[in-house]
N, CA and C atoms as an extended XYZ file, in Angstrom:
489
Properties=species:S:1:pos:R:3:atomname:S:1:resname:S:1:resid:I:1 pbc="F F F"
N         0.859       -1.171        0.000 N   UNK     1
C         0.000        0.000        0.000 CA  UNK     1
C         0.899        1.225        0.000 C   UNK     1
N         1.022        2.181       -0.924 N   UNK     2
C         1.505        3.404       -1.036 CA  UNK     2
C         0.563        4.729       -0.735 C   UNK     2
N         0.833        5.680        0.087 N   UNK     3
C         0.414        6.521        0.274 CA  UNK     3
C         1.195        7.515        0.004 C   UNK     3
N         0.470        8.680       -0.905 N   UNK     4
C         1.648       10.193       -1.098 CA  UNK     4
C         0.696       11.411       -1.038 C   UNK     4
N         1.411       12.157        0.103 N   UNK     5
C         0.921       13.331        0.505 CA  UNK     5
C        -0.387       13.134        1.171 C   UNK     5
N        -0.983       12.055        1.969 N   UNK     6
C        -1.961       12.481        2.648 CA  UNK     6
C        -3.040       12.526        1.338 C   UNK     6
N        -3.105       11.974        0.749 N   UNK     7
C        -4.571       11.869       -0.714 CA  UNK     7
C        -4.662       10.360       -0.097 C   UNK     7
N        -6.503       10.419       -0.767 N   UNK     8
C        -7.149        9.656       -0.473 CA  UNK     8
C        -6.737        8.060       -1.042 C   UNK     8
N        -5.741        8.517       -2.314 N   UNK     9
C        -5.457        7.736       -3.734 CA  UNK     9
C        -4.784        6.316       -2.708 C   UNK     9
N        -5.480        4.931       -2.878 N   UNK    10
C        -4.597        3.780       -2.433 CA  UNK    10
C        -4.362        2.868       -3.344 C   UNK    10
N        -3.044        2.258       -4.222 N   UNK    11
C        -2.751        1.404       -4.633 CA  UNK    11
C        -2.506       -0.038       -4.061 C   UNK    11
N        -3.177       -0.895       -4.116 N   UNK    12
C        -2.180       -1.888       -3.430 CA  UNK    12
C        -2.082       -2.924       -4.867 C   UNK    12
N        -0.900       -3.771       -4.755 N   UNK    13
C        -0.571       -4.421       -5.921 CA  UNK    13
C         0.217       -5.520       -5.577 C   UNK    13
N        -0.452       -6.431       -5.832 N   UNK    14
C        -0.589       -8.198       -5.680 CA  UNK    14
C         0.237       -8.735       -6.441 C   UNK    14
N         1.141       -9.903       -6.036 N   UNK    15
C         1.845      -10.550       -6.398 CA  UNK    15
C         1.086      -11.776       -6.357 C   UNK    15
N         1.164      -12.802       -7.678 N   UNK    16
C         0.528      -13.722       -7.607 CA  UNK    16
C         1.702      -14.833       -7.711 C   UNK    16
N         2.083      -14.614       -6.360 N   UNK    17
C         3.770      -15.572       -6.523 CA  UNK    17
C         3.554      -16.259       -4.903 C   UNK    17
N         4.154      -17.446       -4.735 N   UNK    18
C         3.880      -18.083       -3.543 CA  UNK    18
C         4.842      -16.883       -2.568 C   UNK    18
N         5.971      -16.200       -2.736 N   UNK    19
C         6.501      -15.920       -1.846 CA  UNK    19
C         6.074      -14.777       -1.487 C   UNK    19
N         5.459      -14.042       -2.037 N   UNK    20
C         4.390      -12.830       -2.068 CA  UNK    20
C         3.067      -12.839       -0.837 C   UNK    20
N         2.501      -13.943       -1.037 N   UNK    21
C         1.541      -14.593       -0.320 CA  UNK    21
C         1.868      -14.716        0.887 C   UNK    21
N         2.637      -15.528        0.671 N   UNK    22
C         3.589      -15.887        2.107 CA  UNK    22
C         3.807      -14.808        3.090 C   UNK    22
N         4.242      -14.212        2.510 N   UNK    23
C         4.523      -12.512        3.506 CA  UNK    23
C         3.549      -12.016        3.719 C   UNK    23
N         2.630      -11.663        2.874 N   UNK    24
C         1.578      -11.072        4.066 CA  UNK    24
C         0.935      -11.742        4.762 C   UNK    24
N         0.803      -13.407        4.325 N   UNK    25
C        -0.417      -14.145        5.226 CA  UNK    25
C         0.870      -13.943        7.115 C   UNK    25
N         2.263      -13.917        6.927 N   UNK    26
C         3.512      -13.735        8.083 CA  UNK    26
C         3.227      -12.695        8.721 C   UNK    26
N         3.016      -11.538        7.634 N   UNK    27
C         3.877      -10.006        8.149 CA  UNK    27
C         2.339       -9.429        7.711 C   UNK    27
N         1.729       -9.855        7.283 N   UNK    28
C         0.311       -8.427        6.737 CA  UNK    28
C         0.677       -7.531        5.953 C   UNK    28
N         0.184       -6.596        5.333 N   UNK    29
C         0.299       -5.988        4.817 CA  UNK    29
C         1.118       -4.667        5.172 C   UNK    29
N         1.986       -4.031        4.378 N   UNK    30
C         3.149       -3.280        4.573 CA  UNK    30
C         2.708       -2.193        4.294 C   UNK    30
N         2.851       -0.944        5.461 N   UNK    31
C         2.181        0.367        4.188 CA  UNK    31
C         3.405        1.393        4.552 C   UNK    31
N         4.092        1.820        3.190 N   UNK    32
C         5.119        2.526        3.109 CA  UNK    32
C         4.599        4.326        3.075 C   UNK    32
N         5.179        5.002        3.327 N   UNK    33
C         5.120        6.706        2.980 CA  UNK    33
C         6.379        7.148        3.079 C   UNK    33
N         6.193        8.002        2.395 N   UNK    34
C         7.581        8.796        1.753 CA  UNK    34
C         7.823       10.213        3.068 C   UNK    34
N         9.195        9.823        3.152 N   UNK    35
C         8.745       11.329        4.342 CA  UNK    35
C         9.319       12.574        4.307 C   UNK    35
N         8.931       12.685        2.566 N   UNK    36
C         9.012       14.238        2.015 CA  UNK    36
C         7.883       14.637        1.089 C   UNK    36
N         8.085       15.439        0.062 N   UNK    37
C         7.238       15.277       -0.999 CA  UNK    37
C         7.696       14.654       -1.931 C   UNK    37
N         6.595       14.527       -2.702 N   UNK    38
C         7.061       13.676       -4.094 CA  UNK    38
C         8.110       14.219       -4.789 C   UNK    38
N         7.698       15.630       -4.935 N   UNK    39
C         8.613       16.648       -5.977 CA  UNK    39
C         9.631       16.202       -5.701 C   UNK    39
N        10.325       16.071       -4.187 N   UNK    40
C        11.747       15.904       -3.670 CA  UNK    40
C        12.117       14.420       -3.848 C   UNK    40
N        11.756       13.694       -4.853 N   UNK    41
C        12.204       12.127       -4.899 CA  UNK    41
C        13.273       12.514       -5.766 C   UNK    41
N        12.966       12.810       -6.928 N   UNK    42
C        14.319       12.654       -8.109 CA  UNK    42
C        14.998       13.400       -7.650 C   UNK    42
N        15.110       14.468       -6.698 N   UNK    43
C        16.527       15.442       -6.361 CA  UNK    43
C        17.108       14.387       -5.384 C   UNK    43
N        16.570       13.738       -4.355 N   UNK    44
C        16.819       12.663       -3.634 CA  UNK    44
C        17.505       11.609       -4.146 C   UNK    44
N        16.962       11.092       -5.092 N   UNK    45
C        17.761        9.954       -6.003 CA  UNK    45
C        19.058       10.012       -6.595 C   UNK    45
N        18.948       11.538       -7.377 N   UNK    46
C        20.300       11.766       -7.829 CA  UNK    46
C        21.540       11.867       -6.517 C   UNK    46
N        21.325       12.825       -5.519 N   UNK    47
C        22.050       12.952       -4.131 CA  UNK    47
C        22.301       11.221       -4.078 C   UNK    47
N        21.242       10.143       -4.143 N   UNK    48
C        21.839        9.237       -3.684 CA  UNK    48
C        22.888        8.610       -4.943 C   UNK    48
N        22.286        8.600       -6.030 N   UNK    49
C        23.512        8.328       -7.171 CA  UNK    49
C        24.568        8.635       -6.909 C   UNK    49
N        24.991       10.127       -6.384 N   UNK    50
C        25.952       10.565       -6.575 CA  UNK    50
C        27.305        9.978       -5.646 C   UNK    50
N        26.847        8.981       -4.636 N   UNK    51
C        27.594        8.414       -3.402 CA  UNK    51
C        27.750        7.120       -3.953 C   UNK    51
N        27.131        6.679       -5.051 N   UNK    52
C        27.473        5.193       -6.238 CA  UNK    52
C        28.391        5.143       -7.053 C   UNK    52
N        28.360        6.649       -8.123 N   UNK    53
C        28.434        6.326       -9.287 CA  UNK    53
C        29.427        7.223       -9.402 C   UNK    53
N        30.865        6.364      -10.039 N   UNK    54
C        32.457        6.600      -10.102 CA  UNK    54
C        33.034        5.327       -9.552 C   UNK    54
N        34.273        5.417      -10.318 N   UNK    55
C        35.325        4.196       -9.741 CA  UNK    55
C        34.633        3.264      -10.090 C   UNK    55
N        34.198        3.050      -11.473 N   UNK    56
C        33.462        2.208      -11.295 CA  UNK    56
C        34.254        0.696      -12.058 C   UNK    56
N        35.678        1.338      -12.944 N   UNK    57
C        36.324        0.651      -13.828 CA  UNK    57
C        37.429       -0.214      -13.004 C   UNK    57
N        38.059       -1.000      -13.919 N   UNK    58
C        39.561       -1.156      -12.928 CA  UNK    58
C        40.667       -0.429      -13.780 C   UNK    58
N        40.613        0.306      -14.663 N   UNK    59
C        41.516        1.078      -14.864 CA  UNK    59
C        42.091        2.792      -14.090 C   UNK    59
N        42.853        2.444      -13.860 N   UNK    60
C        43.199        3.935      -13.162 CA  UNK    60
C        43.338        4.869      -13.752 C   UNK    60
N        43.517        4.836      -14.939 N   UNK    61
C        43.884        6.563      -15.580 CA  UNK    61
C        42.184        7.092      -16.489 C   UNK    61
N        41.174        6.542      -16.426 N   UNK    62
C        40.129        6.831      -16.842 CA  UNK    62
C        39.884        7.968      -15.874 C   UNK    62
N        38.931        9.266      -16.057 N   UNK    63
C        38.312       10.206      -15.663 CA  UNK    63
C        36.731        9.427      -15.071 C   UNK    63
N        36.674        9.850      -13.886 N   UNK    64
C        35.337        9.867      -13.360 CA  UNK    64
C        35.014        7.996      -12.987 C   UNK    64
N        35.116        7.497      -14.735 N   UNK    65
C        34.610        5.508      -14.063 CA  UNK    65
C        35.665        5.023      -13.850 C   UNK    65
N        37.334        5.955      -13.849 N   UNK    66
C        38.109        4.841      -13.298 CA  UNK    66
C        37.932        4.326      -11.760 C   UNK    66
N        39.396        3.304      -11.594 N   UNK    67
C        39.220        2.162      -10.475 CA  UNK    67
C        39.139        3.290       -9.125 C   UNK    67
N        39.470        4.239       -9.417 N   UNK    68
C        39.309        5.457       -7.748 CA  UNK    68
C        38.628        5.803       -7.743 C   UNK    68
N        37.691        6.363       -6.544 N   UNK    69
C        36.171        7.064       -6.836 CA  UNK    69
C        36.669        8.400       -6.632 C   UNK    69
N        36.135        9.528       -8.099 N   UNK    70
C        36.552       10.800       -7.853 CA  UNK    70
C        36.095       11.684       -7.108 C   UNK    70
N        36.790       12.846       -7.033 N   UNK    71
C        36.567       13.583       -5.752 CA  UNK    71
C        34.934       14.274       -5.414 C   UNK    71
N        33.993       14.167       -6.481 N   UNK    72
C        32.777       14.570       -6.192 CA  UNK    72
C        32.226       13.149       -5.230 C   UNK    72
N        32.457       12.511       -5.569 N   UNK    73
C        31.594       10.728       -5.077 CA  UNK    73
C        32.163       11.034       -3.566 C   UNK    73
N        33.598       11.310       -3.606 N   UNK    74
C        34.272       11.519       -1.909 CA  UNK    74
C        34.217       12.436       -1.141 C   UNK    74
N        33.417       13.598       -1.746 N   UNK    75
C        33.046       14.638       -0.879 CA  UNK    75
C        31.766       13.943       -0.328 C   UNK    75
N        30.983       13.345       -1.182 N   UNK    76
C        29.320       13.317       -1.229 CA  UNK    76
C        29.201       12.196        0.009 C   UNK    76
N        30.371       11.029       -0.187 N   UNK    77
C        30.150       10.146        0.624 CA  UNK    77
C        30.611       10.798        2.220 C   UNK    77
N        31.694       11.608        2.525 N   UNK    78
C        32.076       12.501        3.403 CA  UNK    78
C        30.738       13.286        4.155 C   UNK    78
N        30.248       13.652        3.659 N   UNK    79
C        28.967       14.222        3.929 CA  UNK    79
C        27.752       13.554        4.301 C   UNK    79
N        27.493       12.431        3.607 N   UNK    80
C        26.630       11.344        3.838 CA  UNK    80
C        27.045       10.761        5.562 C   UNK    80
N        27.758       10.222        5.693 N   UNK    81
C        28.731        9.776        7.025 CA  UNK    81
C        28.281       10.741        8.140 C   UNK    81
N        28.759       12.188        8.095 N   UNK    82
C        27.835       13.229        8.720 CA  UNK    82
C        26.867       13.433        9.536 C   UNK    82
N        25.804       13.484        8.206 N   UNK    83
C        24.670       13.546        8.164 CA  UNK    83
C        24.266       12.312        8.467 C   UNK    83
N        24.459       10.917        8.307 N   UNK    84
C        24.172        9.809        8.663 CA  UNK    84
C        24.524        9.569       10.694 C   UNK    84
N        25.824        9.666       10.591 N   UNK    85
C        26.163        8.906       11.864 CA  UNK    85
C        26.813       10.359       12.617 C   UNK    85
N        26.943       11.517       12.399 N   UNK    86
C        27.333       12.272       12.968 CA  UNK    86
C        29.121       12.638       13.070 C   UNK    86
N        29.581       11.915       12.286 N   UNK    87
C        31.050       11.723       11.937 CA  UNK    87
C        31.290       12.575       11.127 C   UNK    87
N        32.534       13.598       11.326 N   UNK    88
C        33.179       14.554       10.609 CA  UNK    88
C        34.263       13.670        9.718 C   UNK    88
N        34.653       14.040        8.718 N   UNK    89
C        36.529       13.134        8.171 CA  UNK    89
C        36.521       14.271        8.503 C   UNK    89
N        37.893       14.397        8.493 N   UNK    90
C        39.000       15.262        8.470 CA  UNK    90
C        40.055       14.921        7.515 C   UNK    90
N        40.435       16.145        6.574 N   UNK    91
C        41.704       16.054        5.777 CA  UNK    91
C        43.131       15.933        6.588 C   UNK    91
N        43.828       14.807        6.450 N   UNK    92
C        45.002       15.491        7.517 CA  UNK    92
C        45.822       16.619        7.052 C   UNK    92
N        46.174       17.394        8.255 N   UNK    93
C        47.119       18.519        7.132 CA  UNK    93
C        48.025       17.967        6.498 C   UNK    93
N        49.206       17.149        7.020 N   UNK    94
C        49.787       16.641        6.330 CA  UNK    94
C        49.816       14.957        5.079 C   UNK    94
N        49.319       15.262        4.369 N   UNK    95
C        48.839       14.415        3.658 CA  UNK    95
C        49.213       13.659        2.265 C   UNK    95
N        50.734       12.967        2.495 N   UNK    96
C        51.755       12.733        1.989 CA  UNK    96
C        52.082       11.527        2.261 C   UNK    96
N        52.327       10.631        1.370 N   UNK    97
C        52.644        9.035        1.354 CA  UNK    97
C        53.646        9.001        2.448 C   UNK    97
N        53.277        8.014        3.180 N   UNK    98
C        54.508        6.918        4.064 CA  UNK    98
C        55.153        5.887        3.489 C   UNK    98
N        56.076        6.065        3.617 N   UNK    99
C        56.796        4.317        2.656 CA  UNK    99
C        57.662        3.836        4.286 C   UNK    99
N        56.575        2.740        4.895 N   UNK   100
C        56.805        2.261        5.859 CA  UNK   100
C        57.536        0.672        5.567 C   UNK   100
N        59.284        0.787        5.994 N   UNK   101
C        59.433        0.095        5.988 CA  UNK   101
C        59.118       -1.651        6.366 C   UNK   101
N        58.885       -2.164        5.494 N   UNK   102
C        58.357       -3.800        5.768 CA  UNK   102
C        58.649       -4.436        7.245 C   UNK   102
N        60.044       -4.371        7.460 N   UNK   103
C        60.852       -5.136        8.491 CA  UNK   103
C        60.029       -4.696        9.625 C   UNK   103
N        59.104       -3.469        9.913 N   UNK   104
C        58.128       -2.953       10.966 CA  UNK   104
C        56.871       -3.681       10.634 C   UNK   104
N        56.797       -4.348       10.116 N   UNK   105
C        55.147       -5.186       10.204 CA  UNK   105
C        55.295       -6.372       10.257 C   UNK   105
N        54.744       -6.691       11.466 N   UNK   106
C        54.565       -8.176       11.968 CA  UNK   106
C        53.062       -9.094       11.460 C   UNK   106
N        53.326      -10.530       11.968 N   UNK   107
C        52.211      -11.062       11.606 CA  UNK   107
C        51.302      -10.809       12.651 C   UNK   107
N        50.146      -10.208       11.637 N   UNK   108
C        48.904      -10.200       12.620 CA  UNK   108
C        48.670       -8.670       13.002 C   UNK   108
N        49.411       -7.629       12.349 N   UNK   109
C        49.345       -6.069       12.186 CA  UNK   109
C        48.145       -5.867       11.621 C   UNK   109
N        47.286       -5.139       12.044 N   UNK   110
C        45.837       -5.056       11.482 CA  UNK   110
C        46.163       -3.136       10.845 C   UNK   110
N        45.080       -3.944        9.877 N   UNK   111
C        44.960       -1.864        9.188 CA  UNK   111
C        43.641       -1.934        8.746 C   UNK   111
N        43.284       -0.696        9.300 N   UNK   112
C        41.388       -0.523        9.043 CA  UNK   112
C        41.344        0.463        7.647 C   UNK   112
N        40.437       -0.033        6.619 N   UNK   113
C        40.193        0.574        5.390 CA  UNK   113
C        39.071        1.383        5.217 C   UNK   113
N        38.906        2.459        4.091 N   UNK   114
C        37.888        3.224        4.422 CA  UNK   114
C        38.016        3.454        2.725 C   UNK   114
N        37.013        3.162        2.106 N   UNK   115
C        36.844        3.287        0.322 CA  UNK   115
C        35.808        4.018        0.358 C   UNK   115
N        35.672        5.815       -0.009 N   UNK   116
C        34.728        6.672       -0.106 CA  UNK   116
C        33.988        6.262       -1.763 C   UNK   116
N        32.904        5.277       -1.771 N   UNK   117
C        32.291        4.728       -2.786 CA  UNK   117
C        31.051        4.203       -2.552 C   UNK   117
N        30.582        4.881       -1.516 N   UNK   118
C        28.934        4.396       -0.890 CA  UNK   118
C        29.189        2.920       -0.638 C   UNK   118
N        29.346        2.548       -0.530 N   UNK   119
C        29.241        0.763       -0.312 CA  UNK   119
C        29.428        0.903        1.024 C   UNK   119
N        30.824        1.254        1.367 N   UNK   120
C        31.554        1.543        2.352 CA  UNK   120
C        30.685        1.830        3.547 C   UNK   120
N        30.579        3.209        3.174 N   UNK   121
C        29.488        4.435        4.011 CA  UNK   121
C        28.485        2.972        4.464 C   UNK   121
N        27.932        2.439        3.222 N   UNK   122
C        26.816        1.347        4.131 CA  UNK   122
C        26.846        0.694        5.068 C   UNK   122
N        28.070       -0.154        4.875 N   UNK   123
C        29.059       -0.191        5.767 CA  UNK   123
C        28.935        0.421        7.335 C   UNK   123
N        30.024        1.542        7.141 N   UNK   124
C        30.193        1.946        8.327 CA  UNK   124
C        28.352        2.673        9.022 C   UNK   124
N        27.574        2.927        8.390 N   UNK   125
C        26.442        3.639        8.753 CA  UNK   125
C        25.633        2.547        9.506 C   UNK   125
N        25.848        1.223        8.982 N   UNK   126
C        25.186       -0.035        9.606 CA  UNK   126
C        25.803       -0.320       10.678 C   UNK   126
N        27.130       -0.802       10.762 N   UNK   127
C        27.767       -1.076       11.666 CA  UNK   127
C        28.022        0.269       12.687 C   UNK   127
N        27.946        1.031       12.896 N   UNK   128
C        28.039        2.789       13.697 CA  UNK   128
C        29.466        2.355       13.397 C   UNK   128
N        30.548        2.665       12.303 N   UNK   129
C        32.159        2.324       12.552 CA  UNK   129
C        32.296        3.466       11.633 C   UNK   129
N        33.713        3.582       11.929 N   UNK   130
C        34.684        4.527       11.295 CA  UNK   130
C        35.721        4.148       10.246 C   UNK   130
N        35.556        2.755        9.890 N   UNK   131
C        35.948        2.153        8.839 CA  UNK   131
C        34.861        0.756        8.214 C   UNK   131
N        35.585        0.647        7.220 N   UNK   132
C        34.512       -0.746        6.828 CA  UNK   132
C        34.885       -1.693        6.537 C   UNK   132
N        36.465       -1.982        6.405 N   UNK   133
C        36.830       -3.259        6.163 CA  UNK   133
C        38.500       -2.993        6.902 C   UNK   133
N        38.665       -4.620        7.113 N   UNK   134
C        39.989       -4.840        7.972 CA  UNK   134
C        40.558       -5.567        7.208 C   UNK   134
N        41.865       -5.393        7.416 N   UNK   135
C        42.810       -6.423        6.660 CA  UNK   135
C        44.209       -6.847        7.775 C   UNK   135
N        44.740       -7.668        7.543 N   UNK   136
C        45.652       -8.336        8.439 CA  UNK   136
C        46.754       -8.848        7.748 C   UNK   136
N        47.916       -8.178        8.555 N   UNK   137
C        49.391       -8.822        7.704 CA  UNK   137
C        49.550      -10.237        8.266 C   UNK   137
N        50.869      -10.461        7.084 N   UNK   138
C        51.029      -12.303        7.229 CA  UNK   138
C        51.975      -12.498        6.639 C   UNK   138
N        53.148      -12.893        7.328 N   UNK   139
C        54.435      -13.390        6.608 CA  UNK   139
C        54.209      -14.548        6.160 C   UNK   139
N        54.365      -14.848        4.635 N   UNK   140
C        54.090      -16.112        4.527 CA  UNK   140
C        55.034      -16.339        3.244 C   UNK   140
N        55.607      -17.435        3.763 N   UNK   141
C        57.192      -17.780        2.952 CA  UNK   141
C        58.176      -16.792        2.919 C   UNK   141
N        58.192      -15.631        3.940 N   UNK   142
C        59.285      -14.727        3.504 CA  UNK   142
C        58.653      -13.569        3.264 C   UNK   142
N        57.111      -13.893        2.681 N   UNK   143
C        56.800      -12.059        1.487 CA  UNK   143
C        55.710      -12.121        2.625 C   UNK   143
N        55.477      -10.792        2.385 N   UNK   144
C        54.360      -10.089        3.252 CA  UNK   144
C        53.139      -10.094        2.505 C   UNK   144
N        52.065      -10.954        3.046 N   UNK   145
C        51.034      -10.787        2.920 CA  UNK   145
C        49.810       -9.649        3.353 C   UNK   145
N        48.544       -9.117        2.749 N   UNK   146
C        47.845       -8.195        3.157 CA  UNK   146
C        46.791       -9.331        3.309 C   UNK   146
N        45.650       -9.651        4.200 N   UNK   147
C        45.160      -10.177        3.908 CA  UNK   147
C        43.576       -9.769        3.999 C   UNK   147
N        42.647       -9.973        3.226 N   UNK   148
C        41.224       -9.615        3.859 CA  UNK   148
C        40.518      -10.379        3.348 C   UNK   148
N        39.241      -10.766        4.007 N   UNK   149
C        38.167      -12.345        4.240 CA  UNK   149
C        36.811      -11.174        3.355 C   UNK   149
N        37.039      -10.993        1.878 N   UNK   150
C        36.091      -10.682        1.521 CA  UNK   150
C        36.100      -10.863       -0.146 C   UNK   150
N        35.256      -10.527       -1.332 N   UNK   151
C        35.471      -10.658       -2.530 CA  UNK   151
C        34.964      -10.029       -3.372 C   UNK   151
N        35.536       -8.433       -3.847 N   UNK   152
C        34.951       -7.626       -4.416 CA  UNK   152
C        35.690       -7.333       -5.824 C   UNK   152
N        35.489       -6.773       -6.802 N   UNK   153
C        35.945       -6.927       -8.107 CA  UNK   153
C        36.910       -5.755       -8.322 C   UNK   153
N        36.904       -4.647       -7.425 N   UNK   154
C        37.899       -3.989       -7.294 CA  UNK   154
C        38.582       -3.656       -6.441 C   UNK   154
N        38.751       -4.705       -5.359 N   UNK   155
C        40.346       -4.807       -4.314 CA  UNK   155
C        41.142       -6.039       -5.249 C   UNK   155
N        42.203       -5.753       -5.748 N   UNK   156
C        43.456       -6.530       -6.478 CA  UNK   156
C        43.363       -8.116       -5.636 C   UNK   156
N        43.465       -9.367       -6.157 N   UNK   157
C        43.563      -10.348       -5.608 CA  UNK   157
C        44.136      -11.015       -6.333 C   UNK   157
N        45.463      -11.990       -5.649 N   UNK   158
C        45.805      -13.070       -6.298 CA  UNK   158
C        45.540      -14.532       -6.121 C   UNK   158
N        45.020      -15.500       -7.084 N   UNK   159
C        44.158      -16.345       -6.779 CA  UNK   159
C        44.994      -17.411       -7.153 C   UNK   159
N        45.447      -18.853       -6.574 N   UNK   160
C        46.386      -19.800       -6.616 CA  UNK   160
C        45.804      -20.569       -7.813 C   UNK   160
N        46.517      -21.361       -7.824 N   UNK   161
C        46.457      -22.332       -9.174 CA  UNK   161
C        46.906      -23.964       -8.683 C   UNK   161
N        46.122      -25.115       -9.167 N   UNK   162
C        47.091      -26.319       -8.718 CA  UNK   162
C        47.724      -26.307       -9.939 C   UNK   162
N        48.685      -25.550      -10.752 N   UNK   163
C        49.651      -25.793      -11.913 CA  UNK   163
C        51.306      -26.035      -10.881 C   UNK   163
C-alpha cells in the first residue's frame, strides 16, 4: 500500500507468486510513505547516485569511471557519514605518502580501510564504525602478505592455481 501526501489515492498491488503470499499471510500488509514530498524524490535519487556512481572501472587513468572514486563521489560520501552517523573526516594537514618500511610489520598487524564509494558508508552507517573493512598482515614464505576475508571486483587479488 503506497500513500503520497496524505490523498485519499490507495494502490495496493498483488503478487501472484507463492513468496508474495507468504509474507503477508507472516507479516500483513506493509504500508510505506515517503517522508518528504514527491517533488523531492528525483533530487533525492540523484544525491543518492551521486555516493554510487564513479570508480566504477579497474583502470586507473580513466576520468570519473576509473578504479578510484573521484573527488565529487568523496566529498558526497564525506557528507553522507555526517549527516548519517554524525562523523566529521578530516583532511590530515599533512597528507603525503609513508613508505613504511616492511621489516616494521609483523604477523597479525591489522589496518582498518575506508573506500569513499557508498558501499563503504553502508558499511560503516550499519555497523556505527569509522571504517569498513579490515585487513591483516602475514608473513608467509618470507613475502608479506595483506590479507582480507572478503570478494569484491575492485580490491586486487591473487588467486592460486594447482599448476
Amino acid at each position: 500500500v503506497f500513500f503520497f501526501n496524505d490523498t485519499a489515492t490507495t494502490e495496493i498491488y498483488t503478487e501472484q507468486i507463492v513468496g508474495s503470499v507468504r509474507c503477508v499471510q507472516e507479516t500483513g500488509i506493509q504500508v510505506f510513505t515517503f517522508c518528504d514530498q514527491l517533488s523531492l524524490l528525483l533530487p533525492d535519487i540523484i544525491k543518492t547516485l551521486v555516493l554510487y556512481l564513479g570508480g566504477l572501472t579497474l583502470n586507473p587513468h580513466l576520468p570519473i569511471i576509473g578504479s578510484h572514486p573521484p573527488m565529487y563521489m568523496q566529498k558526497a560520501n564525506v557528507e553522507f557519514i555526517k549527516e548519517a552517523i554524525g562523523y566529521q573526516w578530516q583532511r590530515r594537514k599533512n597528507s603525503y605518502r609513508i613508505d613504511l618500511d616492511e621489516k616494521h610489520i609483523k604477523d597479525g598487524d591489522m589496518l582498518a580501510i575506508v573506500r569513499f564509494d557508498g558501499l563503504d558508508q553502508i558499511i560503516q552507517w550499519g555497523a556505527g564504525s569509522h571504517v569498513s573493512h579490515v585487513v591483516v598482515a602475514q608473513w608467509i614464505d618470507g613475502e608479506l602478505w595483506i590479507l582480507e576475508s572478503q570478494h569484491a571486483w575492485y580490491w586486487p587479488c591473487l588467486l592460486y592455481t594447482s599448476d
